[in-house]
C-alpha positions as CSV (number, residue, x, y, z in Angstrom):
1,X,31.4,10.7,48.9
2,X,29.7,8.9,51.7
3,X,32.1,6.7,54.0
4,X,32.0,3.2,53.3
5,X,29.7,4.3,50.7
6,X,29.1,1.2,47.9
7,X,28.4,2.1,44.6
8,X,25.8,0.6,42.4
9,X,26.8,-1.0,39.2
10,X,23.5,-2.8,37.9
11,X,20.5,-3.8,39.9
12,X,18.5,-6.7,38.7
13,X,14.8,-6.9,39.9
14,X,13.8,-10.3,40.5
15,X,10.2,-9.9,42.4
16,X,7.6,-7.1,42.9
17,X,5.3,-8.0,45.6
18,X,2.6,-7.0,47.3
19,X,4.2,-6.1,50.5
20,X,7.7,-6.1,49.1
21,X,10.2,-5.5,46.4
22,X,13.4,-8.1,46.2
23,X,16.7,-6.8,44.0
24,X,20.1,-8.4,43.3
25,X,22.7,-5.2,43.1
26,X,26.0,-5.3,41.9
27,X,28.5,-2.9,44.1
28,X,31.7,-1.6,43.7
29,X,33.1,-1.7,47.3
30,X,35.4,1.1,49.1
31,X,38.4,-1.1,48.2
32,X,37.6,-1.3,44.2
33,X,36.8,-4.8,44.4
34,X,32.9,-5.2,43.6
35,X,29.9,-7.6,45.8
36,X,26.3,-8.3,45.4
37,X,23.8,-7.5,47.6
38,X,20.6,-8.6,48.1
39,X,17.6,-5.8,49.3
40,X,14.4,-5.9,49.8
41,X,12.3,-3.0,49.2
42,X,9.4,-1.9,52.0
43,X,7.4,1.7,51.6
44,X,7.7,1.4,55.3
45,X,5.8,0.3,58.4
46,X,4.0,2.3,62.0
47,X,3.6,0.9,65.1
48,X,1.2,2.4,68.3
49,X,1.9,1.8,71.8
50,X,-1.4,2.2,72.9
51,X,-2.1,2.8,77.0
52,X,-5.7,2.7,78.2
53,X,-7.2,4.7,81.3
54,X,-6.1,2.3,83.3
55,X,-2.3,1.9,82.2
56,X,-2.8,-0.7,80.3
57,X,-1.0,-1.7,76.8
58,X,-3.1,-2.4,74.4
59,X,-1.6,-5.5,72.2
60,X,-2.9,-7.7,69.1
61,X,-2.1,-11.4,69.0
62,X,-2.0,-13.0,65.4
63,X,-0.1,-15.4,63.3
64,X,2.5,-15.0,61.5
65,X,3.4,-17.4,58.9
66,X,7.1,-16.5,58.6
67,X,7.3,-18.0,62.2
68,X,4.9,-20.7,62.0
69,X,3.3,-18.9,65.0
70,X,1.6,-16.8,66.9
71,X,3.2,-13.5,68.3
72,X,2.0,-10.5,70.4
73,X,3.0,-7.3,69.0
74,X,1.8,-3.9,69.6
75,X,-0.6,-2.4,66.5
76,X,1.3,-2.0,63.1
77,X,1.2,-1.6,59.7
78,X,2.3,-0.3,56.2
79,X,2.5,2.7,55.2
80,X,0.2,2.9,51.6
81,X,1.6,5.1,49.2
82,X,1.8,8.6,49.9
83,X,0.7,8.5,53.2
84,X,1.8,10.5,56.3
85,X,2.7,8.3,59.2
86,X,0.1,9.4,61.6
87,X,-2.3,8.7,59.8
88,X,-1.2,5.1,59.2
89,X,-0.7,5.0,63.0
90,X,-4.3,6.2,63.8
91,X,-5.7,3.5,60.6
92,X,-3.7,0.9,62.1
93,X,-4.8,1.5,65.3
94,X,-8.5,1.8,64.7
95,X,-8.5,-1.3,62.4
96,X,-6.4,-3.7,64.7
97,X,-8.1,-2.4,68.3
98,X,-11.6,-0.8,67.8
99,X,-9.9,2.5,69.1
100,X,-8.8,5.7,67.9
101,X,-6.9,8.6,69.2
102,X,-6.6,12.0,68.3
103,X,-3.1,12.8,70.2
104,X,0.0,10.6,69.2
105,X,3.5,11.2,69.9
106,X,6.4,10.0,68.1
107,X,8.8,7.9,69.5
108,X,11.4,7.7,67.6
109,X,12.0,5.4,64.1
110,X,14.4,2.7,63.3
111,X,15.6,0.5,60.5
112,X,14.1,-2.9,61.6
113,X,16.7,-4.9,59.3
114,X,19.4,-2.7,57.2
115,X,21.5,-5.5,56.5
116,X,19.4,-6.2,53.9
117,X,16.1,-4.2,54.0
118,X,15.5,-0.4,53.7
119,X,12.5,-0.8,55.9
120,X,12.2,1.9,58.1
121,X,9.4,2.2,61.2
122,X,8.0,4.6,63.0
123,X,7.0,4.4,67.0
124,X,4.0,6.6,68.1
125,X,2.6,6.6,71.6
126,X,-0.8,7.4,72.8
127,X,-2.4,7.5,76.1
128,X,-5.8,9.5,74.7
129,X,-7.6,6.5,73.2
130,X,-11.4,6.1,72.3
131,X,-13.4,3.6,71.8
132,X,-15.2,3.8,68.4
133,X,-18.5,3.6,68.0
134,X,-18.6,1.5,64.7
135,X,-15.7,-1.0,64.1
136,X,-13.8,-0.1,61.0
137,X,-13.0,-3.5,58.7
138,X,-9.3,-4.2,58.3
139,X,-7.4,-5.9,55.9
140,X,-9.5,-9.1,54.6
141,X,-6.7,-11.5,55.5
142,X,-5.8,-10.4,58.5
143,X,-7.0,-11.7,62.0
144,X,-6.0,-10.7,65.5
145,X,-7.1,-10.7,69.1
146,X,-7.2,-7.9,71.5
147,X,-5.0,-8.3,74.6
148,X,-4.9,-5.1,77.7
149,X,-1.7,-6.2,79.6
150,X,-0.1,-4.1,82.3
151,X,4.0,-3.8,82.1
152,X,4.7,-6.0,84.0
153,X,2.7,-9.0,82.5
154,X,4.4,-7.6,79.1
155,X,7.8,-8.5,80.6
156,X,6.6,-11.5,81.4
157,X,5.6,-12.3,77.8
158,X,8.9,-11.6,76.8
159,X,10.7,-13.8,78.9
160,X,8.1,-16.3,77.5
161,X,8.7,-15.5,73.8
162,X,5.2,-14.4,73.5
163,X,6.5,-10.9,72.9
164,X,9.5,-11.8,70.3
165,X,9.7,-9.0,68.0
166,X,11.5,-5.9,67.9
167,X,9.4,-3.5,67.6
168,X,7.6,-4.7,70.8
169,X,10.7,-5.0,72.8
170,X,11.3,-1.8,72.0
171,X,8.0,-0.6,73.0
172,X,8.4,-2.2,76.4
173,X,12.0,-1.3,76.7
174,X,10.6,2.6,76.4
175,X,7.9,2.7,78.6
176,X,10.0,1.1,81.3
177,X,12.2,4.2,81.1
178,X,9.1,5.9,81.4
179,X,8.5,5.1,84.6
180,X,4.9,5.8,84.2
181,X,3.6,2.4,84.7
């Protein structure tokens, strides 16, 4: 037995989405007694921090709806089915910034939310990146804008908010310990 670990008595599925999965479960608790819980179900997300020649981060600015506004984030997405993380990484990256890269390093991965979410993301660096030669089409209902900032205008977005998500802070938090910028 797991340590704290709650036991599922009945799940109820009340949506299957798109993006995600919601559930109701019933748990019996370490103390006998029983809870709900509600979760939401994610395959799972990437995220690049991408550094040009010039030690530059490469960022996306676009809206999102949750926040009724716009946020710069470093390049992310879902994983699809199946797929290997990487090569979400290098998808996301080529669709979100017009580059690609053929050395990535992970970073690490986190739990962005396990209070109620199983979603779990990967971090991946690169400093290699290319410019393709033909822009590949990303998703039809998604629209960014390319921004190169150095470190320290990325602190500077976060103190403003610009920056706001985890993922990001992460990102900058890491490279700071880098030293390399």
């Amino acid at each position: 037995m797991k340590k704290f670990e709650e036991k599922t008595l009945k799940t109820n599925k009340i949506y299957n989405g798109k993006v995600v999965n919601l559930q109701v479960d019933e748990v019996t608790l370490p103390n006998g007694k029983t809870s709900t819980r509600e979760i939401i179900k994610h395959p799972g997300a990437v995220a690049v921090i991408p550094i040009t020649n010039d030690k530059k981060i490469v960022f996306v600015e676009q809206y999102r709806k949750p926040l009724e506004k716009s946020l710069v984030e470093i390049p992310a997405g879902k994983l699809e089915d199946g797929e290997e993380p990487e090569i979400t990484a290098v998808r996301e990256l080529e669709e979100e910034t017009g580059y690609t890269t053929s050395n990535l390093t992970l970073v690490t991965s986190f739990y962005t939310s396990p209070g109620f979410a199983d979603e779990l993301i990967y971090i991946y660096m690169t400093d290699q990146l290319e410019p393709l030669e033909e822009q590949v089409a990303g998703d039809d209902d998604e629209f960014v804008e390319l921004l190169e900032l150095t470190l320290d205008e990325a602190k500077r977005y976060v103190k403003e908010q610009r920056i706001h998500d985890a993922k990001t802070n992460y990102a900058i938090m890491y490279l700071e310990t880098l030293e390399m910028m």
